[in-house]
Every structure is written in structure tokens, then in C-alpha cells.
Steps between C-alpha positions, in 0.01 A plus 500: 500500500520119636200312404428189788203285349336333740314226445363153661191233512153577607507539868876511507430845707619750187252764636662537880857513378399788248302683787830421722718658215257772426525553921854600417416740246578308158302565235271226436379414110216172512457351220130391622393815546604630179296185356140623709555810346592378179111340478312764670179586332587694182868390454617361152584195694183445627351523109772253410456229763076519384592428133729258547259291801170668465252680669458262798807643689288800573350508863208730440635804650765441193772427680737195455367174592907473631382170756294308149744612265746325740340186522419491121889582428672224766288273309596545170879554435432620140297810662761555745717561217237732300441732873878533554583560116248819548601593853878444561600734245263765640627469844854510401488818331307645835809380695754673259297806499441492928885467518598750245323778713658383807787697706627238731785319508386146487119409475317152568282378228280227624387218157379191650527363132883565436590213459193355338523798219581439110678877551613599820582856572828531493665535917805529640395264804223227548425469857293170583262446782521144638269272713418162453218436304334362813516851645336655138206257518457626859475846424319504177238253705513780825472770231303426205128335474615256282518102519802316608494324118483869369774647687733142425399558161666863496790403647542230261478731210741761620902408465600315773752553781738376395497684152440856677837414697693417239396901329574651839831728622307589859278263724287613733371153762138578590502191707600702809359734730402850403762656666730275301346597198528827602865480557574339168359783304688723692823353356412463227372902494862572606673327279297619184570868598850366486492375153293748358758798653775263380339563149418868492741696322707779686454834419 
């Protein structure tokens, strides 16, 4: 099976191209998703992420504090390390397990952290989705109830543009309209199905 990562900035629009993809019919693996389930009450992870910070992540329904554990993280690069020491590895093995019991030909796993990781999952494609960081400080801003410094700050401590391009085989511009976009994953679609037949054994 081809593997396409897909991966990009906060607010670099991740989350339409996967629904666009997913319109298609690809299978769809997000590595978010796998991480809110990960710390849902009465996970291991959960258990893990309270020893190593403490009790106060805890909202009192005893869920995950995700928006103060967050803020506490961006601020402290040491704890960054420390939550994605206990969580990459978790979420990695989810991915390898959600793609082992799939029966499709190629499959798009969204990790907005590829190329932030210590140990990325091992693809067969990274495919990057690109604005200007202009256009990611506008969305977060539309999107999120967060400050201006807060989102900056975010963007600031994710790889930049430039670094994500330089990991990337595919591009997808979400600088242009949606029926651009649209288009673009189209292709893109097309040609997968072409390199993922091109590597399926005959019978």
C-alpha cells in the first residue's frame, strides 16, 4: 500500500484537503485524532502525561486540560520535549496498526508534526500544504479564540516553510480558490492510484 503523509502549519488548511481526499474515497488515518483518543479518560496515556506534569491538567470532568497543557508546553521547550517523548511513540504505533488493517491501495495519513518528529513514521510520500504564513495567522485568528501573540507564537515553534518544503515530493497551494484546491487534490488522487497500481504486484 502507498503511504502519502500529509502534513503542514497550523492553519495551513490540513483538515479540508483530508475531507477533499476522504470525498474521493481514500482512507483517511489523523494523527490528531489518534492523539484525543490516546488521552481520553482512562487511557495509559492519560496516567502518564499526570505523573510526568501533575494533577492540574485535569479539567474536573477528568478530561485533558489539551488548551492549558498547550500553553504550559509552548512555553517551556524542555516540556515540549517530555509530552512528545510520551506521545509520539504512542501515536505512531496507532498509525502502523490503522494501516495494517487497511485494504486500499494507497491511504492518506494526516501528522501535522512530521517534520517536527524525533521518529517519523516511515512514508513513501510527504505531501505539504502551503500558504503563507500571513494566510495561517488569518485562519488560526478566524478559527481559534486565541491571541494574535499566541497563535505567532505557534507558528514560530512549528518548522517553518521553508523546512516542510524541502521534506516534501507533492505540494498542494492553499492560496487559491476552493475549487482550485479542489482540483489539485484531484491530481494528485489520480496520480497516487497510479503509483500505488504501479507498485502492486501482478497476480
Amino acid at each position: 500500500m502507498l503511504k502519502v503523509a500529509l502534513t503542514g502549519g497550523i492553519g495551513s488548511g490540513k483538515s479540508t484537503v483530508c475531507v477533499l481526499f476522504a470525498d474521493l474515497g481514500v482512507a483517511i488515518i489523523d494523527a490528531d485524532v489518534i492523539a484525543r483518543q490516546l488521552v481520553a479518560p482512562g487511557q495509559p496515556a492519560l496516567a502518564q502525561l499526570v505523573d510526568c506534569f501533575g494533577q492540574s491538567i485535569i479539567n474536573t470532568d477528568g478530561r485533558l486540560n489539551r488548551a492549558g497543557l498547550r500553553e504550559r508546553v509552548f512555553a517551556d521547550p524542555e516540556q515540549k520535549q517530555l509530552l512528545n517523548a510520551i506521545m509520539h511513540p504512542l501515536v505512531y504505533a496507532e498509525i502502523a496498526e490503522q494501516v495494517s488493517q487497511l485494504q486500499t491501495v494507497y491511504c492518506i495519513i494526516a501528522i501535522p508534526l512530521l517534520v517536527e518528529s524525533e521518529n517519523p513514521y516511515i512514508v513513501d510520500r510527504v505531501l505539504v500544504v502551503d500558504c503563507s504564513e500571513a494566510a495561517q495567522l488569518q485562519r488560526v485568528l478566524s478559527r481559534d479564540q486565541i491571541s494574535e501573540a499566541q497563535a505567532q507564537a505557534i507558528i514560530a515553534s512549528q518548522a517553518s516553510r521553508q523546512q516542510r518544503l524541502a521534506r516534501a515530493d507533492d505540494v498542494i497551494d492553499n492560496s487559491t480558490t476552493p475549487e482550485q484546491l479542489a482540483e489539485q487534490v484531484k491530481s494528485l488522487h489520480n496520480s497516487y492510484l497510479l503509483l500505488a497500481t504501479a507498485r502492486t504486484p501482478s497476480a
